[in-house]
mmCIF entry with sequence, helices, sheets and N, C-alpha, C, O atoms, coordinates in Angstrom:
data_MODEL
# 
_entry.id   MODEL 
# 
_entity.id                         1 
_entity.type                       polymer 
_entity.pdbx_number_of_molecules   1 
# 
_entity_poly.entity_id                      1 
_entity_poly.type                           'polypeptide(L)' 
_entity_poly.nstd_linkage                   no 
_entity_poly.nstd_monomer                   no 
_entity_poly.pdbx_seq_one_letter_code       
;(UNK)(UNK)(UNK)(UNK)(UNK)(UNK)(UNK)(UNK)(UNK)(UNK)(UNK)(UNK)(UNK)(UNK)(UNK)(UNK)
(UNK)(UNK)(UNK)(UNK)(UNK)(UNK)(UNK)(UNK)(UNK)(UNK)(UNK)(UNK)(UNK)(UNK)(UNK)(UNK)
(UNK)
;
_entity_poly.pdbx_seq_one_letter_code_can   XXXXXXXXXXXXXXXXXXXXXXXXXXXXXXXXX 
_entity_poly.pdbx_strand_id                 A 
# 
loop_
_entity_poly_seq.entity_id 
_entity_poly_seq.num 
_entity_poly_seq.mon_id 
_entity_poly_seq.hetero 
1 1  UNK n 
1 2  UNK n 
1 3  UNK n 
1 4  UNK n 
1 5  UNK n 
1 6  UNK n 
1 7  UNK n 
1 8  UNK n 
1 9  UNK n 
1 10 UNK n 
1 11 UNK n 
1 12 UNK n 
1 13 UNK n 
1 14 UNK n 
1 15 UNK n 
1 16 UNK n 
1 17 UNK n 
1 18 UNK n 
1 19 UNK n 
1 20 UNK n 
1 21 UNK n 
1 22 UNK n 
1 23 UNK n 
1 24 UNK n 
1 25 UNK n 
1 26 UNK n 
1 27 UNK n 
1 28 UNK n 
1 29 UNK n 
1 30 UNK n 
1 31 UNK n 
1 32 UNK n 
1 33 UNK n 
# 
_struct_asym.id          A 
_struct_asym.entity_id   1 
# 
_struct_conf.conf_type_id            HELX_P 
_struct_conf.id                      HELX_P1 
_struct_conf.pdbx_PDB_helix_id       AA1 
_struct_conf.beg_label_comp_id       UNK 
_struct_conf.beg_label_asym_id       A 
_struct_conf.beg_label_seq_id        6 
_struct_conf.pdbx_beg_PDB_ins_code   ? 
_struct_conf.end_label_comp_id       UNK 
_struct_conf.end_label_asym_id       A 
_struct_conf.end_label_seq_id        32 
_struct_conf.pdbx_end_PDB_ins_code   ? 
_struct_conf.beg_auth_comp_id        UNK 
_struct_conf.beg_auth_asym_id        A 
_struct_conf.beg_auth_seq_id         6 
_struct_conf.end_auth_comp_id        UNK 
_struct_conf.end_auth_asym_id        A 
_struct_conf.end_auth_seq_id         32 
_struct_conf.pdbx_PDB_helix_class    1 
_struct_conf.details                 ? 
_struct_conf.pdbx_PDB_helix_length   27 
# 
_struct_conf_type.id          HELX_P 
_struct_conf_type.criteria    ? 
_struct_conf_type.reference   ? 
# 
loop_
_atom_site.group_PDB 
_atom_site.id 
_atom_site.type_symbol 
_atom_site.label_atom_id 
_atom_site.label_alt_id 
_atom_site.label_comp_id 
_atom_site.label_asym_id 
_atom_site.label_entity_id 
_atom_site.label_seq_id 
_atom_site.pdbx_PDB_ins_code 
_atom_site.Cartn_x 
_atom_site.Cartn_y 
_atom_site.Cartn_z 
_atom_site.occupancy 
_atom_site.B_iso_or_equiv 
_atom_site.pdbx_formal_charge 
_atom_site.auth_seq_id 
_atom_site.auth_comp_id 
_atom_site.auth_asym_id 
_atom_site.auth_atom_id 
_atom_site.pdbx_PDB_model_num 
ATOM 1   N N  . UNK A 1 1  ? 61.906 93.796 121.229 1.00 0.00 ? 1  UNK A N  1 
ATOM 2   C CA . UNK A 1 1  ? 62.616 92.557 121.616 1.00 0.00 ? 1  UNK A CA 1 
ATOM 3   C C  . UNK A 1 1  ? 62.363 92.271 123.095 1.00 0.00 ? 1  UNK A C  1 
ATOM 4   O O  . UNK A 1 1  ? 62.393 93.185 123.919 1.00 0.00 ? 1  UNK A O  1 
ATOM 5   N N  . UNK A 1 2  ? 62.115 91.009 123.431 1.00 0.00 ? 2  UNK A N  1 
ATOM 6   C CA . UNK A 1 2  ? 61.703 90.462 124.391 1.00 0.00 ? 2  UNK A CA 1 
ATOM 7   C C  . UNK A 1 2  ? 63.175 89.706 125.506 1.00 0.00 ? 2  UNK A C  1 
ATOM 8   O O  . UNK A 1 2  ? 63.746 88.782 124.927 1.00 0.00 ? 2  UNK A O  1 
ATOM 9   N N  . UNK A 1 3  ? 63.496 89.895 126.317 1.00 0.00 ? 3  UNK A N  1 
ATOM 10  C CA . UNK A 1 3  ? 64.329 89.306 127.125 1.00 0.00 ? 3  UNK A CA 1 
ATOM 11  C C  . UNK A 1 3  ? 64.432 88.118 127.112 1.00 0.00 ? 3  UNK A C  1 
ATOM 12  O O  . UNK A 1 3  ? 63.320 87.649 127.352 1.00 0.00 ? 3  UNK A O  1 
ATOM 13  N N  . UNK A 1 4  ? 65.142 87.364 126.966 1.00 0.00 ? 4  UNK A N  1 
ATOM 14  C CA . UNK A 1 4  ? 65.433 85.720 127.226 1.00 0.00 ? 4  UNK A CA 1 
ATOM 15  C C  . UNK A 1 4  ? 65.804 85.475 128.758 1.00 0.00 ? 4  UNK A C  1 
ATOM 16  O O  . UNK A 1 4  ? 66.500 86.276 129.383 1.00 0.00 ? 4  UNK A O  1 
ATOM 17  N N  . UNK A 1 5  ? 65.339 84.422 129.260 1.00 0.00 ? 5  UNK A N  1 
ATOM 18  C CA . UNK A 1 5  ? 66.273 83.777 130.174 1.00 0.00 ? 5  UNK A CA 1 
ATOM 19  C C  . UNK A 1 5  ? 67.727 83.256 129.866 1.00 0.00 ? 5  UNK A C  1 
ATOM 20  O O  . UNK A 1 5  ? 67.787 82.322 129.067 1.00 0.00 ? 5  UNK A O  1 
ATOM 21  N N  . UNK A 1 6  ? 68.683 83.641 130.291 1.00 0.00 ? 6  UNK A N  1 
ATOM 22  C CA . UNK A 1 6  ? 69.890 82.646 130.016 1.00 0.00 ? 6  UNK A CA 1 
ATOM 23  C C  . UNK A 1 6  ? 69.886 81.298 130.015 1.00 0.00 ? 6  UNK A C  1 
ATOM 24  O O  . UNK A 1 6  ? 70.550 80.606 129.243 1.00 0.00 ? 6  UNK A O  1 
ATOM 25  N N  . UNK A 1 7  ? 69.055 80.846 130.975 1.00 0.00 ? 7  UNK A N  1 
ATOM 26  C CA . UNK A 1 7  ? 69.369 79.059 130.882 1.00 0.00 ? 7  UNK A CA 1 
ATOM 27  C C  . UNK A 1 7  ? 68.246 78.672 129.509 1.00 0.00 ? 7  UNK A C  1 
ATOM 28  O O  . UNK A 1 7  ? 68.326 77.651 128.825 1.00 0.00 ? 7  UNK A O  1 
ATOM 29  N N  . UNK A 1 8  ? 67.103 79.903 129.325 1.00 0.00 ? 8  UNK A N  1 
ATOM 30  C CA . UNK A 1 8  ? 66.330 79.551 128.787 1.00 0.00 ? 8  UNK A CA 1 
ATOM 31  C C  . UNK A 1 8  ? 66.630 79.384 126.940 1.00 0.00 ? 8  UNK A C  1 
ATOM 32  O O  . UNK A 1 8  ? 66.037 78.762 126.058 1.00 0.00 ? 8  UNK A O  1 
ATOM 33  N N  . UNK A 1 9  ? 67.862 80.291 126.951 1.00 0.00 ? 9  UNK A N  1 
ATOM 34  C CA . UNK A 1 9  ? 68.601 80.889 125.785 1.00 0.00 ? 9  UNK A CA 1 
ATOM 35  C C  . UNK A 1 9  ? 69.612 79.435 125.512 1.00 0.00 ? 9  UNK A C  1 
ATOM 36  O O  . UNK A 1 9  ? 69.777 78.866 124.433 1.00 0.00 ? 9  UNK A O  1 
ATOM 37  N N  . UNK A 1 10 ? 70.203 79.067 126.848 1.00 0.00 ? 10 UNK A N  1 
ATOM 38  C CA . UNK A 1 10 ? 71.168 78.397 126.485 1.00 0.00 ? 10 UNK A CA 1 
ATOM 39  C C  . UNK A 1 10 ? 70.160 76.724 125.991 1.00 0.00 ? 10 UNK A C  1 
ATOM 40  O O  . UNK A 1 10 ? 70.657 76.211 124.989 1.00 0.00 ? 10 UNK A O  1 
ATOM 41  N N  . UNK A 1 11 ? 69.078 76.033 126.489 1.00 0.00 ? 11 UNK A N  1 
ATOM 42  C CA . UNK A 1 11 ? 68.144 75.078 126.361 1.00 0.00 ? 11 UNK A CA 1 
ATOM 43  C C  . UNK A 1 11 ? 67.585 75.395 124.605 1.00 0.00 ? 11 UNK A C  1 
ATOM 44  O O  . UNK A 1 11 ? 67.450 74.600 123.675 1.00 0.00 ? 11 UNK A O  1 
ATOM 45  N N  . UNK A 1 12 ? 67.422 76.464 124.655 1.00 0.00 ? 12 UNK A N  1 
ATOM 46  C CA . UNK A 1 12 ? 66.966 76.580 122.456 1.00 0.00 ? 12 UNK A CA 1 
ATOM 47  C C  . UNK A 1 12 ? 68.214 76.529 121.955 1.00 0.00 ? 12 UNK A C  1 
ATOM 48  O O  . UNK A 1 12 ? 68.331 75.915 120.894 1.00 0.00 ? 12 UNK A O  1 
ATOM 49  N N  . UNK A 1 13 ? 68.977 76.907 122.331 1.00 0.00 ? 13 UNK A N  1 
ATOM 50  C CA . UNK A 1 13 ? 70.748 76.811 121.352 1.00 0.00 ? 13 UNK A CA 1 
ATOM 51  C C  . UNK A 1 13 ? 70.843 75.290 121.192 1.00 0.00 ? 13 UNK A C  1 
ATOM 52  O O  . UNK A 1 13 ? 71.168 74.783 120.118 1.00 0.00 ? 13 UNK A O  1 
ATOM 53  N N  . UNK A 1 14 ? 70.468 74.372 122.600 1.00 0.00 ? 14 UNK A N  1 
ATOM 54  C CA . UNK A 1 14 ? 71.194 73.041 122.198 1.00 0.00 ? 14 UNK A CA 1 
ATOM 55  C C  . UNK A 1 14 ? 70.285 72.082 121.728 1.00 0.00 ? 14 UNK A C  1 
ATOM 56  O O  . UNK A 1 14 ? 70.724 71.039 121.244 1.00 0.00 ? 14 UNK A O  1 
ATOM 57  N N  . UNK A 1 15 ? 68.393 72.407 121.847 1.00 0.00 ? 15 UNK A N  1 
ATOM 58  C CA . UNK A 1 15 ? 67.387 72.276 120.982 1.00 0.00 ? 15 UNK A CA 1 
ATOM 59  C C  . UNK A 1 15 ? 67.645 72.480 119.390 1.00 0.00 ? 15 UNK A C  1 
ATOM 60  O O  . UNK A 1 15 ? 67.456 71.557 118.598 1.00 0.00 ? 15 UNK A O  1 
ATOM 61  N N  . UNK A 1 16 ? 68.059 73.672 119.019 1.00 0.00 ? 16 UNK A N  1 
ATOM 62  C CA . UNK A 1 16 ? 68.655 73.874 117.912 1.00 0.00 ? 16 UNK A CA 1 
ATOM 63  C C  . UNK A 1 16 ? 69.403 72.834 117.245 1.00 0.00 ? 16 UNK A C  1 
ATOM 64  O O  . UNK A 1 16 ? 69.022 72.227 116.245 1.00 0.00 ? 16 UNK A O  1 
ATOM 65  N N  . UNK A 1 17 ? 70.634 72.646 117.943 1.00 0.00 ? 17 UNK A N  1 
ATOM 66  C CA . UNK A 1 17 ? 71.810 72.075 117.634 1.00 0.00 ? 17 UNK A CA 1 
ATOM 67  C C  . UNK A 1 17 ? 71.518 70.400 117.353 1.00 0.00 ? 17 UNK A C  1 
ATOM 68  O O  . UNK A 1 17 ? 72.084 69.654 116.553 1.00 0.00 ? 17 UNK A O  1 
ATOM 69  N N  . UNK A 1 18 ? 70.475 70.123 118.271 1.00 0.00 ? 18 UNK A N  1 
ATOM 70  C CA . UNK A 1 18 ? 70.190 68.689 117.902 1.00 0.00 ? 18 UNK A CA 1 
ATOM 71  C C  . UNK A 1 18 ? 69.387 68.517 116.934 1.00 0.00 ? 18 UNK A C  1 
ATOM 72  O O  . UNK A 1 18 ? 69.552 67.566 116.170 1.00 0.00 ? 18 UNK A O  1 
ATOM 73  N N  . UNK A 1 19 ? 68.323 69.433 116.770 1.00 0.00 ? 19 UNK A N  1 
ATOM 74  C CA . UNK A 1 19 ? 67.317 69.240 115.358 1.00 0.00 ? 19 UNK A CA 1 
ATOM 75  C C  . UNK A 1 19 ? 68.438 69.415 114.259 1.00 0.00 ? 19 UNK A C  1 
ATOM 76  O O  . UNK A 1 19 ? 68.366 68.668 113.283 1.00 0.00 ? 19 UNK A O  1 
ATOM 77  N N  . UNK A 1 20 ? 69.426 70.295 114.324 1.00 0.00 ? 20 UNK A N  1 
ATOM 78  C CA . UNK A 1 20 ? 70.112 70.206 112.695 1.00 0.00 ? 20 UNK A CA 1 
ATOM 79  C C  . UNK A 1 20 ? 71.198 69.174 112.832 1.00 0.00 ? 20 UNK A C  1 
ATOM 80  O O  . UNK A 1 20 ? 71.719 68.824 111.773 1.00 0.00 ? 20 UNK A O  1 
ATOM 81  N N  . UNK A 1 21 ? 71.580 68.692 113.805 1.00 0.00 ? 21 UNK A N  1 
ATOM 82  C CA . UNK A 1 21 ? 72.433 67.370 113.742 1.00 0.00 ? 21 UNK A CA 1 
ATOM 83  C C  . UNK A 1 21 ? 71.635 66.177 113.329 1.00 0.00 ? 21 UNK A C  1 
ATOM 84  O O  . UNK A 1 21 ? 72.032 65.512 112.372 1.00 0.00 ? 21 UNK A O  1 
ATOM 85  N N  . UNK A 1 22 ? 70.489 65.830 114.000 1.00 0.00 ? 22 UNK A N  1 
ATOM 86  C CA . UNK A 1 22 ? 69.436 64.941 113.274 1.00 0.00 ? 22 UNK A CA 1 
ATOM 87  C C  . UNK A 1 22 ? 69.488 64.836 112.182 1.00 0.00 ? 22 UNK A C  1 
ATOM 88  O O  . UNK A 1 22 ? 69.759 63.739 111.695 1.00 0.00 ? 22 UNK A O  1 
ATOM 89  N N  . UNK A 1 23 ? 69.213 66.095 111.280 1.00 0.00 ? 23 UNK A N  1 
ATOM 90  C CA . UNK A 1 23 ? 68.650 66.821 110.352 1.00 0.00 ? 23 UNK A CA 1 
ATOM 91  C C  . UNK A 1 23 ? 69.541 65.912 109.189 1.00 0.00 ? 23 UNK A C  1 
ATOM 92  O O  . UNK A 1 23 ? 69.113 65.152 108.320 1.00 0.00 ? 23 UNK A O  1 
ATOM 93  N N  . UNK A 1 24 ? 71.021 66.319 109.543 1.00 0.00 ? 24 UNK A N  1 
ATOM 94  C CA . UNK A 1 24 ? 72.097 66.038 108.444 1.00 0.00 ? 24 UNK A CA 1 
ATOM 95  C C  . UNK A 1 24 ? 72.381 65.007 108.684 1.00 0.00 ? 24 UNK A C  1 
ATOM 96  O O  . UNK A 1 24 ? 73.120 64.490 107.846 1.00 0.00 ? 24 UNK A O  1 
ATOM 97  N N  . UNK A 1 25 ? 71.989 64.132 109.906 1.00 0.00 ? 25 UNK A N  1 
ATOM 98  C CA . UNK A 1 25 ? 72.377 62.638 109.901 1.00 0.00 ? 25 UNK A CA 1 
ATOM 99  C C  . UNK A 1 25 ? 71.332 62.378 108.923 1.00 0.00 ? 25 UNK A C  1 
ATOM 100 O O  . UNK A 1 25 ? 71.774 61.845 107.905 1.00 0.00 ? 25 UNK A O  1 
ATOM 101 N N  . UNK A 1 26 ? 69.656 62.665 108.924 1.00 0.00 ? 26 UNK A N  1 
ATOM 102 C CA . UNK A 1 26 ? 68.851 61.629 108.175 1.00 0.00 ? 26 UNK A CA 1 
ATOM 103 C C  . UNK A 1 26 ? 69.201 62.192 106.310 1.00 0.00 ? 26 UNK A C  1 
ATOM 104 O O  . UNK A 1 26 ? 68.896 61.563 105.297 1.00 0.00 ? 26 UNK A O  1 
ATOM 105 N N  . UNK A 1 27 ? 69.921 63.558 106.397 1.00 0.00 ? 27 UNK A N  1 
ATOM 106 C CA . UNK A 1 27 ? 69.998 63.859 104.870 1.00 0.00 ? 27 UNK A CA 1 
ATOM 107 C C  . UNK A 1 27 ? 71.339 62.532 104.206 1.00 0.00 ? 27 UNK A C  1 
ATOM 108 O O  . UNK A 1 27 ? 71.333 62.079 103.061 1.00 0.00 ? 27 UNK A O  1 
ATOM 109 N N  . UNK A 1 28 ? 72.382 62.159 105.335 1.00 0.00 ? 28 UNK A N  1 
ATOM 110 C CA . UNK A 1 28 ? 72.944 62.106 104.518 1.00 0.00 ? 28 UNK A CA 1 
ATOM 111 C C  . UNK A 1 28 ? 73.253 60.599 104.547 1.00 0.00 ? 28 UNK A C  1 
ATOM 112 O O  . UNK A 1 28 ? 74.199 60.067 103.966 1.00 0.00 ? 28 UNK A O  1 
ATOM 113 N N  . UNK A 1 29 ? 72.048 59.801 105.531 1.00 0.00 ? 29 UNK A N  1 
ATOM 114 C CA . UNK A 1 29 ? 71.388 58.387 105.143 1.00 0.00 ? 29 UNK A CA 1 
ATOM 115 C C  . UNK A 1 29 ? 70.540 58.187 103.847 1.00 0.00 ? 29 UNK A C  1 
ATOM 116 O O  . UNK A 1 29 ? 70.657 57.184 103.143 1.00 0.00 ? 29 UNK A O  1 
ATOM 117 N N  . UNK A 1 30 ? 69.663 59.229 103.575 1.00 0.00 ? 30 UNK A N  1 
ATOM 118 C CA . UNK A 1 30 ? 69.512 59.411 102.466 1.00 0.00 ? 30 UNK A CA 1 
ATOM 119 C C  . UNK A 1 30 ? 70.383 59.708 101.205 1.00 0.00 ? 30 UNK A C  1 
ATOM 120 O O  . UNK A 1 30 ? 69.873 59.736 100.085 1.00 0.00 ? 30 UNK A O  1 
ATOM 121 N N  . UNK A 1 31 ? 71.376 59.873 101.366 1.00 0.00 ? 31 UNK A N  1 
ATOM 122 C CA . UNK A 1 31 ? 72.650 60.315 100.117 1.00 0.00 ? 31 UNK A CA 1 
ATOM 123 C C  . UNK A 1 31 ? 73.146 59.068 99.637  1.00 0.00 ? 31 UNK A C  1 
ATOM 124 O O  . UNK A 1 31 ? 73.301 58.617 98.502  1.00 0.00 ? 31 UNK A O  1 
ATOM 125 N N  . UNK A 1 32 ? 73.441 58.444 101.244 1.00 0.00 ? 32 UNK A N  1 
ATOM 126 C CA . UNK A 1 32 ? 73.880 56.867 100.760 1.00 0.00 ? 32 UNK A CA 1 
ATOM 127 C C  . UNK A 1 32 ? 72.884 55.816 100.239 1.00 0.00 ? 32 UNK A C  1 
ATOM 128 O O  . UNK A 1 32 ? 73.238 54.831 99.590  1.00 0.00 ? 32 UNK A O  1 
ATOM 129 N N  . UNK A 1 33 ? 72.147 55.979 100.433 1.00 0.00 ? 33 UNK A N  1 
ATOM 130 C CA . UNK A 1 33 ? 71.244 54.907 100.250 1.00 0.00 ? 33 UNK A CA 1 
ATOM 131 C C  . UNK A 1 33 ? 70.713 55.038 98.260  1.00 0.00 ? 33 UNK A C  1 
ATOM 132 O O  . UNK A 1 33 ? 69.921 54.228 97.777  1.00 0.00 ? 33 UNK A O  1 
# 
């Protein structure tokens, strides 16, 4: 295991967080539609 940066750790957490918020907004434009 490789060390993270903290800010670098905290920048993929909220990378993360927006690809699966995207994610379930476009799934569930698709639900309605």
């Amino acid at each position: 295991m490789f060390v993270i940066e903290p800010w670098l750790s905290n920048v993929l957490h909220l990378v993360l967080t927006v690809v699966f918020l995207l994610y379930l907004y476009r799934l569930s434009e698709k639900l309605n539609d």
